[in-house]
C-alpha positions in Angstrom: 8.8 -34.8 22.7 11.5 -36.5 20.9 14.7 -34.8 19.6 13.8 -36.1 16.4 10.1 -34.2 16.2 11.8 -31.3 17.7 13.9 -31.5 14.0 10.8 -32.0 12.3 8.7 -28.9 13.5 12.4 -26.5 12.8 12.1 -28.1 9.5 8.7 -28.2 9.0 8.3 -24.7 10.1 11.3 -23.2 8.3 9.8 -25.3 4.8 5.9 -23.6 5.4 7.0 -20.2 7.2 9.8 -18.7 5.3 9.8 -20.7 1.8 6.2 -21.4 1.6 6.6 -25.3 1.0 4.6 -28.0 2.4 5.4 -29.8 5.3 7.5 -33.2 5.2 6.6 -36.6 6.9 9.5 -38.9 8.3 8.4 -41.9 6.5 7.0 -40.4 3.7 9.7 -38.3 3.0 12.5 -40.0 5.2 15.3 -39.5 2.1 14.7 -35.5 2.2 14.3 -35.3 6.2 17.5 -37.5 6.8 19.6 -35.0 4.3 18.2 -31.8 6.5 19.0 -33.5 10.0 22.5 -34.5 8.5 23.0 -31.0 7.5 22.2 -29.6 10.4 24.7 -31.9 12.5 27.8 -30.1 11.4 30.2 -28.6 14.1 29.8 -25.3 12.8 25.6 -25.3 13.1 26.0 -27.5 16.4 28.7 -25.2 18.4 27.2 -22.3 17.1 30.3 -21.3 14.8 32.2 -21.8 18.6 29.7 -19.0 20.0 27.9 -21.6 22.3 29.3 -22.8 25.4 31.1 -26.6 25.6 27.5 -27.4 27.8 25.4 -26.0 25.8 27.4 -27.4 22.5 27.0 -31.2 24.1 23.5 -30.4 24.7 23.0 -29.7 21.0 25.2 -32.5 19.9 23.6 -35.4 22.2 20.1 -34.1 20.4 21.3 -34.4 16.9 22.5 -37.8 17.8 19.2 -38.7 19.6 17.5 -37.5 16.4 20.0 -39.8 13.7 19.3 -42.7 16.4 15.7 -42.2 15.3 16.1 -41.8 12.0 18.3 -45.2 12.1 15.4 -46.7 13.7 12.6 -45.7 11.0 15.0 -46.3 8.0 14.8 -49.9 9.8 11.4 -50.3 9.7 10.8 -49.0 6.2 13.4 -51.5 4.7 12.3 -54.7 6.3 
């Protein structure tokens, strides 16, 4: 499983779960699901609000990047 579908179900299961919403596809919806991982790369979100330890902060950091590496990747594709 890549860090970026790990993004996707969180989002996907917050959108149908708690706000009832259909869920989002990375190219169909690539604007939408860029702006949610983005938002949920911030060091407050990432470290936890500094509750997680500096391992487990890294951890959550390197994933967020692995998931905007992705992200980078499909935007690629979908412009050329």
């Amino acid at each position: 499983m890549t860090a970026l579908t790990r993004y996707m179900d969180f989002i996907n299961f917050r959108r149908s779960f708690v706000f009832g919403q259909p869920p989002l596809d990375v190219y169909a919806d690539y604007v939408e699901v860029r702006q949610e991982v983005e938002a949920m790369g911030t060091p407050e979100i990432l470290s936890g609000d500094g509750e997680y330890s500096i391992d487990v902060t890294a951890h959550r950091t390197n994933e967020w990047l692995d998931a905007i590496t992705e992200l980078n990747e499909i935007e690629q594709e979908l412009v050329a």
